[in-house]
N, C-alpha and C positions, 0 to 999 in steps of 0.2 A: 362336389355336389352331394346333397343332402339323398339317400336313400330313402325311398317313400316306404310309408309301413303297408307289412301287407293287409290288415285289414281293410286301409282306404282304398288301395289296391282292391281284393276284392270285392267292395260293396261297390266300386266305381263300375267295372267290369261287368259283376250282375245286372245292376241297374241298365247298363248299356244293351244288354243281349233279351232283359226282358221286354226293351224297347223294339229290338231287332232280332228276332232269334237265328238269323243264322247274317250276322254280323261277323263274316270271318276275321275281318283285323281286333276284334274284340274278345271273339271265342278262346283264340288261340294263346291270348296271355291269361284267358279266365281259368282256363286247365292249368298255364303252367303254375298261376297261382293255387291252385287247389292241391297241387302234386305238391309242392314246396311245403304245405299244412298240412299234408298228410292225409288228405281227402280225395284217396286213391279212387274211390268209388265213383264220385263227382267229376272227377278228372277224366276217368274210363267214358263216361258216360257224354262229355261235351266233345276229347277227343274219336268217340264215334261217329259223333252230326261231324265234326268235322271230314273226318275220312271220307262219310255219305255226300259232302260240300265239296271237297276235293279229292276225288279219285286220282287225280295222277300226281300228286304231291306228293315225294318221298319223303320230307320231312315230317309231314303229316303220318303217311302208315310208321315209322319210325315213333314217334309221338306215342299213337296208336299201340306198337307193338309196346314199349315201354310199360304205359298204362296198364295192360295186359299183366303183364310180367309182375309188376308192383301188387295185384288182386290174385296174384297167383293162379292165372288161366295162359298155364304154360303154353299146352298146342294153339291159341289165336296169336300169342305172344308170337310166336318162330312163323306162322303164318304172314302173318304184320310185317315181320321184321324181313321176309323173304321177298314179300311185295315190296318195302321198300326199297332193297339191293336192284329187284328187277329195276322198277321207274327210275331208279341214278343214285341213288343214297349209298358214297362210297369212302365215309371217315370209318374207317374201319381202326384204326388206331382209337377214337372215341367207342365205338360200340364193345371193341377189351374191356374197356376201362369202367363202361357205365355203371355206376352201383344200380338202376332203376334194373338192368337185365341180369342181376346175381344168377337166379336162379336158374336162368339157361346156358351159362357157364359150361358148365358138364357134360351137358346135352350133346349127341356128333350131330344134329342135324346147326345148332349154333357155329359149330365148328367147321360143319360144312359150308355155313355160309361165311362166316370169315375166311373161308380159306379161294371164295371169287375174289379175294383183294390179288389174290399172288398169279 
């Protein structure tokens, strides 16, 4: 199967959300396109209506916390990322791993919460 590019990607996705603005099956790949081009800002900013769309979606504060992390707003970041662990978000083997969360690496309170897997 042919991988679609991301600009049609994108412009399908905008066009879709400016029709609908809180189209959540639409938002949610409009971020992850935006992340993937490097339009960290854009991304932050659709993954927050999301967050405000679905509160108790750990995938979402996850998403959320990422976003964060990528614009380098470390403390919403581990906020996010705390709220997600609460609501169920429990791939802790992926949140090691994620390049999006480098920068909380270091951090005990990161550590902290990787350490509710054990």
């Amino acid at each position: 199967m042919k991988e679609v590019a991301p600009d049609f990607e994108l412009s399908f996705f905008e066009r879709l959300v400016k029709n609908n603005p809180n189209f959540v099956d639409a938002l949610i790949p409009l971020a992850e396109v935006y992340t993937r081009k490097g339009l960290y800002e854009k991304g932050l900013k659709i993954d927050k209506k999301l967050a405000r769309l679905k509160k108790e979606d750990p995938v979402v504060h996850y998403n959320l916390a990422c976003s964060l992390a990528l614009v380098g707003e470390k403390e919403g970041a581990l906020s996010a990322l705390e709220r997600a662990v609460e609501l169920g978000y429990h791939d802790f083997d992926h949140m090691k791993k994620d390049p999006d969360l480098k920068i909380l690496r270091e951090d005990s309170r990161f550590k902290s919460i990787l350490s509710k897997n054990q």
